[in-house]
Structures are given as structure tokens and as C-alpha cells.
N, C-alpha and C positions, 0 to 999 in steps of 0.2 A: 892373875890367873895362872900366870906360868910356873910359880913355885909348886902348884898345886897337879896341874897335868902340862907338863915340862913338854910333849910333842904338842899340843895344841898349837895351829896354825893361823894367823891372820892371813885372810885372803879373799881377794875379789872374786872367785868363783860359786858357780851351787852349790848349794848341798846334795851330795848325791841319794837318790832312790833308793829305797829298800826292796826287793821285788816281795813280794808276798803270798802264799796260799792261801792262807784262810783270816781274811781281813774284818776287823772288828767293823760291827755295824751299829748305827747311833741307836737309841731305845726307843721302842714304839709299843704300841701293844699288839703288831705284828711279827716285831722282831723279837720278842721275850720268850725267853723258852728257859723251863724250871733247872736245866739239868746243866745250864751256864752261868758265867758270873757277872756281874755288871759293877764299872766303876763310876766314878763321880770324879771330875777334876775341873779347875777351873783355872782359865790362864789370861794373864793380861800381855795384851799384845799392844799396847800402846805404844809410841815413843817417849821415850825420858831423856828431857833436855838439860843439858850440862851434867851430865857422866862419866864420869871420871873427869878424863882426858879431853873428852870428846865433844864437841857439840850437843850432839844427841846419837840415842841409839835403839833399836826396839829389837826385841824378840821376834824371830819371825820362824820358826820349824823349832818341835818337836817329836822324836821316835823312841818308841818303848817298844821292844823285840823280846816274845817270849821265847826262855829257855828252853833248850840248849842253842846258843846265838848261832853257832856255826851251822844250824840245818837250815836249811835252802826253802823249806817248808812250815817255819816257823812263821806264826801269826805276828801281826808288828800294827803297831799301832802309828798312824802317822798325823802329825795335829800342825797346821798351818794358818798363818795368821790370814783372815779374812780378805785385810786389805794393808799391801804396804806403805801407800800412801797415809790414810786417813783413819788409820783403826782408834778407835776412840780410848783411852786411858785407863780403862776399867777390867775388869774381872769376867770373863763369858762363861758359863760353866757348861760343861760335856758331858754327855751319859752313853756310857756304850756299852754294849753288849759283846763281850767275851770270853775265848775258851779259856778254863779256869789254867792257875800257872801263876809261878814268879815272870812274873815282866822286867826287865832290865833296860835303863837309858842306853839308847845306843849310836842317837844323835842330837844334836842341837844346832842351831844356826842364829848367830846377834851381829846385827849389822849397825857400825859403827859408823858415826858421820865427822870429819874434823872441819867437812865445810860443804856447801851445794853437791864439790866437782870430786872432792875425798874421801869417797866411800869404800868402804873395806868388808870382811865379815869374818868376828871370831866363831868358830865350829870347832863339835867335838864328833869324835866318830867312833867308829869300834874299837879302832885302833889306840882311842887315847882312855876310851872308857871302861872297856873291858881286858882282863888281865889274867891270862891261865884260863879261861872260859868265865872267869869271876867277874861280875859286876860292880867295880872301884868306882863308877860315878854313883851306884846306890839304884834299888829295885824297890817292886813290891808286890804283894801275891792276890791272888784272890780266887775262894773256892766257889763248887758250884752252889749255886742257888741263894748266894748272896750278893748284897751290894757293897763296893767297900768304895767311899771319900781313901783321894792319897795326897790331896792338899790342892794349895793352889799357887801357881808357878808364874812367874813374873820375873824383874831384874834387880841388881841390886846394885847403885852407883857409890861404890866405895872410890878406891884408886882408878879403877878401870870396871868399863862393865863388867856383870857377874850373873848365869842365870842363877835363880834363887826357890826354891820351894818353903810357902809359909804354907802356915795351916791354922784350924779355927778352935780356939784355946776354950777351953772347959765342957763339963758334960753340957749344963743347959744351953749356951749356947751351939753345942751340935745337936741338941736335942729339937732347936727352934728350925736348923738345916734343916734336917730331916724332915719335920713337919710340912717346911716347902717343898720337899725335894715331893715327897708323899700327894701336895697339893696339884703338883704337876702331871704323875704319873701314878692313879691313883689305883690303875692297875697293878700295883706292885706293892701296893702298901702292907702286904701281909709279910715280904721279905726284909730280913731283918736287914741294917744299916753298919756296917763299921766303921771305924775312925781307925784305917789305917795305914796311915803314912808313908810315900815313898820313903824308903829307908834309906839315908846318905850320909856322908860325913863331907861331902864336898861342895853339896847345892843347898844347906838347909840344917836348921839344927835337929837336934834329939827331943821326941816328943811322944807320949803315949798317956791316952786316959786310962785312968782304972779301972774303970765301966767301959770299954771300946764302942759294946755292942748297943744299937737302941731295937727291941725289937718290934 
């Protein structure tokens, strides 16, 4: 990871708080309101054992902070794993409602184990993510009165852990997404769907449908 963002710190500390004004709220058909945007993300919070180096390690914090990072007022999204003990291996997926905007990664948090008693945590913060007010760890946007999918986020046990954004490869198969997503919340099924990707070159490859929209 270090070749990659060179200040990135190993360390047994928290992840520090975002303070927030205006905080995304989960999707309900209380909380929908036409003139906002709503995302879809899905994240695995599991432990994955023998990664890298390491015994094992999980994901445990993510934060997505809308542009322009530096204002004090800025909406931020904050996404934490359930449970650190026991979060099951799998995929959870999130729907939330918020104000529309480029959203920018501006934290992460992966705790690494080399045994019971040697625990650690790699994190990235603003300072390693963001560069000139630019989003180097990779963003992504979303207007109002749409839905947009931006993948789904888990690790990747190369040489050392690594967070990772995959996402769901061909039309039909986001088309069959959608369908569930629509099954769930079927108050919304008239708002169209995108397929559009946190956009990074650090957590995730390059990917775009040529059809994005399902409407």
C-alpha cells in the first residue's frame, strides 16, 4: 500500500470522527424526498484470514465527504462495520439518501491481526487521500432525483491487506440488481437507477456500462 499513498500510517489508534451538518439518512418512504439523490453501496465487513502478511484482517470504517472537503459543513457519509467481532463474510448492501454532489473517500480504517495479542490498523485520512482539495483516493457523484449503485467495497489480500471497490459487470446483470433493489423499495421504482462507480485508480479498476441508466 505504501508505494501507493507513501504517508499511510499503521497504527493502533481510532479512526478519528468526521463532524457533520447535514448527515445522510438510510431510505424509507419517509425519508425520500424527489429533489435528493440516493446511493446504493454494498460492503463486506467480514474478516479474511491469511492476508497478506497477516493472520487476518477486516474492514472496519468507511467515510465519503461531500465537496468541497475543507467546509466544516459538508455532508459525510459514515459506514461502520456492524460487528468487530463476528460480521459474517458477505456483502450488506446500504441505501441512503443524500444531498446531491461529488462525494470524495476521505477515510478508511483495516485492522490487521499477526496474532490474538498483535493487533494494528492500516487508515487512510484526508490527509493521505485528498491532494490540492482533489480526490486522489477516487469519488463519485450523484444528482438529484436519482439513484446511483457506486460498487461494492470489501479487501483485497494481495501482499498486504488492500481496501478494494468491485462492482456488478454487464447490463443484465444490473438490470436483475435493480429489479431487487425496486423489490425492496418499491416506492421508488419510478426513479431511474445508475451504474456509477466510485471512480478511483487506487481502490478498484476502471469500469463503465454503455447503457449506465436502467429507468
Amino acid at each position: 500500500m505504501s508505494k501507493y499513498l507513501p504517508h499511510l500510517v499503521i497504527t493502533a489508534g481510532l479512526l478519528p470522527l468526521i463532524a457533520t451538518a447535514a448527515e445522510p439518512v438510510k431510505l424509507t418512504e419517509d425519508t425520500y424526498k424527489a429533489d435528493l439523490g440516493m446511493i446504493v453501496v454494498q460492503v463486506n465487513w467480514g474478516r479474511a484470514w491469511k492476508c497478506g502478511q497477516f493472520e487476518n484482517a477486516q474492514l472496519q470504517a468507511l467515510t465519503f465527504t461531500k465537496s468541497p472537503i475543507d467546509n466544516e459543513t459538508s455532508s459525510a457519509l459514515a459506514l461502520e462495520t456492524p460487528s468487530k467481532l463476528s460480521a459474517d463474510n458477505q456483502f450488506l448492501p446500504y441505501t441512503f439518501v443524500i444531498e446531491p454532489g461529488e462525494y470524495a473517500l476521505t477515510a478508511f480504517d483495516v485492522k490487521v491481526a499477526r496474532s490474538i495479542t498483535e493487533v494494528a490498523h492500516i487508515k487512510g485520512s484526508t490527509d493521505d487521500l485528498i491532494e490540492d482539495g482533489k480526490p486522489i483516493g477516487g469519488s463519485f457523484t450523484v444528482g438529484p432525483g436519482e439513484v446511483v449503485y457506486i460498487g461494492h467495497f470489501g479487501l483485497d489480500c494481495g501482499a498486504e491487506p488492500f481496501l478494494w471497490r468491485n462492482y456488478i459487470e454487464g447490463r443484465k446483470d444490473f438490470e436483475r440488481y435493480v429489479n431487487g433493489f425496486r423489490q425492496q423499495f418499491p416506492f421508488v421504482k419510478h426513479v431511474p437507477v445508475r451504474h456509477g462507480l466510485f471512480e478511483t485508480q487506487l481502490f478498484g479498476n476502471s469500469y463503465s456500462l454503455k447503457d449506465p441508466v436502467v429507468k
